[in-house]
N, C-alpha and C positions, 0 to 999 in steps of 0.2 A: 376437838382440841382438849376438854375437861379429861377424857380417855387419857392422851398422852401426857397430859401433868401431871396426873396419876401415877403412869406409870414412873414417870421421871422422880417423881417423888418421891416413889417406894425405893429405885435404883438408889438414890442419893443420901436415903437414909441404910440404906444395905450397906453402901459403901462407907459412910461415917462409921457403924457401928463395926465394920470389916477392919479401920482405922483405929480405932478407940481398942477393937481387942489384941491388936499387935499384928493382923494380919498382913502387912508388910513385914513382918519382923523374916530375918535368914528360911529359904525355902528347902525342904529333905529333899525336893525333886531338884535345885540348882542351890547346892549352895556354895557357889563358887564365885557368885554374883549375887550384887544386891535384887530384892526383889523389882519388877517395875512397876509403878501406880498406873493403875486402872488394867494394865494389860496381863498382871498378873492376881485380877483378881477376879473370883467369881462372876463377877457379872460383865465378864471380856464374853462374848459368841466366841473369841480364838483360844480360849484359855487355856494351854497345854498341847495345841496341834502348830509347830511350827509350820505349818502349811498356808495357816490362815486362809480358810475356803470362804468363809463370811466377809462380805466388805466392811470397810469399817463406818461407811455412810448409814449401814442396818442399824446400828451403835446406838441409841438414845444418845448418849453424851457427845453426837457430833453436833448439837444445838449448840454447846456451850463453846464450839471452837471457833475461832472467828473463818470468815468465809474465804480470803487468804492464803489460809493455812490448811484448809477441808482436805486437799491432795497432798500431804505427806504420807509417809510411810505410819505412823503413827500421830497421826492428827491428834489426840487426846492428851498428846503429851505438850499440847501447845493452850490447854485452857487456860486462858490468866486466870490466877490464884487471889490475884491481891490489887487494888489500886493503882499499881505501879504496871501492871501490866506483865508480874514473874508466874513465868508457866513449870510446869514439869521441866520440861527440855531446860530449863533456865537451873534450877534447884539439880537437873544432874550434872551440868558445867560448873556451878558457883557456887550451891548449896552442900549442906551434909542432909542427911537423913532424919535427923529429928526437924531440921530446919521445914523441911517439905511436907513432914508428916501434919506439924503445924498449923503451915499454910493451906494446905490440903484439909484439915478439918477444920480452918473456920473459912473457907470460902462452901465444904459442904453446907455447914450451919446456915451459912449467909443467903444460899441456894435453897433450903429446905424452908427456911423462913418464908424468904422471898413468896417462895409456891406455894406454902400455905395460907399468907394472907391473901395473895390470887385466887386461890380456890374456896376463900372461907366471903370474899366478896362477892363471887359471881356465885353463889349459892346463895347469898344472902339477898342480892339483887332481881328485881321479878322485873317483868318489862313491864311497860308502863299499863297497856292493859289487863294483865292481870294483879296489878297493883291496885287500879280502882277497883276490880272485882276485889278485890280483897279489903281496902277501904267500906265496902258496902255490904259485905259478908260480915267484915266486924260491928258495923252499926248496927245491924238488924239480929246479929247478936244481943246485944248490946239491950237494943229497943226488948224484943222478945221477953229476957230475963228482968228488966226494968218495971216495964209500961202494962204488961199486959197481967191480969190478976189469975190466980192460978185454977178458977173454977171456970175464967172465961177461955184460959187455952184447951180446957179439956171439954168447954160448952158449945164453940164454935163463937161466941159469942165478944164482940169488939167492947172491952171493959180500958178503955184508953187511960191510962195514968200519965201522962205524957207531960201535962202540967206541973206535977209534981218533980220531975226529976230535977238531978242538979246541973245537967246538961245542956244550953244554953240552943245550943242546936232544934233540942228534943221540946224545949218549952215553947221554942218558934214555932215548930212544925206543929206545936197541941192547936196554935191557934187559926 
């Protein structure tokens, strides 16, 4: 699952920064029509083959369409953008173009966010057993650097300072 957040993440920030450089702006290849988000943009599978041979279920962004809507003709045109539930399809009936571009980069933002705190907690999070392992890895770190004097780690020799530390833990176990 971390694989496909990944990649959805890299997608969502391709497309922010696709947005942010004007990449919807008027197309040399059509410009007789506005451009369309998401399907006119690099990270369409269809992008330039009116054939459309890729489904669009292949799509990363059909996570973000409600389940619903997954069978249209362009499902990605249906991801709510905003709270209120306004999609693509909504912003080419009702919106202008700056309006969608808008809404379109901060529901990216909102998206990139999201998945970074997701991926920045389950990185940060260890399961519970290798969490004590690691609780105990740091104590005897800890102990090692502390307690033990530096002629007796290279003598073999148990020179316990244990008593002295300010460790509350470390003066229990001295005794």
């Amino acid at each position: 699952m971390a694989q496909d957040e990944h990649e959805i993440l890299e997608l969502l920030k391709f497309e922010l920064k696709f947005v942010e450089d004007g990449g919807y702006g008027r197309s040399p290849r059509t410009p007789w029509r506005p451009p369309y988000i998401f399907e006119d943009s690099p990270s369409c599978p269809n992008l330039g083959d009116p054939a459309r041979p890729h489904p669009c279920g292949e799509c990363l962004l059909m996570k973000f369409v409600p389940d619903e809507l997954q069978n249209e003709n362009f499902p990605c045109r249906f991801i709510p953008l905003d709270e209120k539930g306004e999609t693509i399809d909504y912003f080419y009936r009702c919106g202008t173009q700056p309006e969608m571009e808008e809404a379109l980069a901060g529901w990216l933002r909102s998206q990139i966010t999201r998945i970074e705190q997701q991926l920045a907690k389950s990185a940060g999070s260890l399961p519970e057993e290798h969490d004590d392992f690691s609780k105990r890895a740091l104590w005897l770190e800890h102990w090692e650097a502390t307690h033990w004097t530096r002629s007796a780690r290279h003598s073999g020799r148990s020179e316990d300072r244990a008593s002295e530390c300010s460790k509350s833990e470390c003066r229990a176990a001295a005794r």
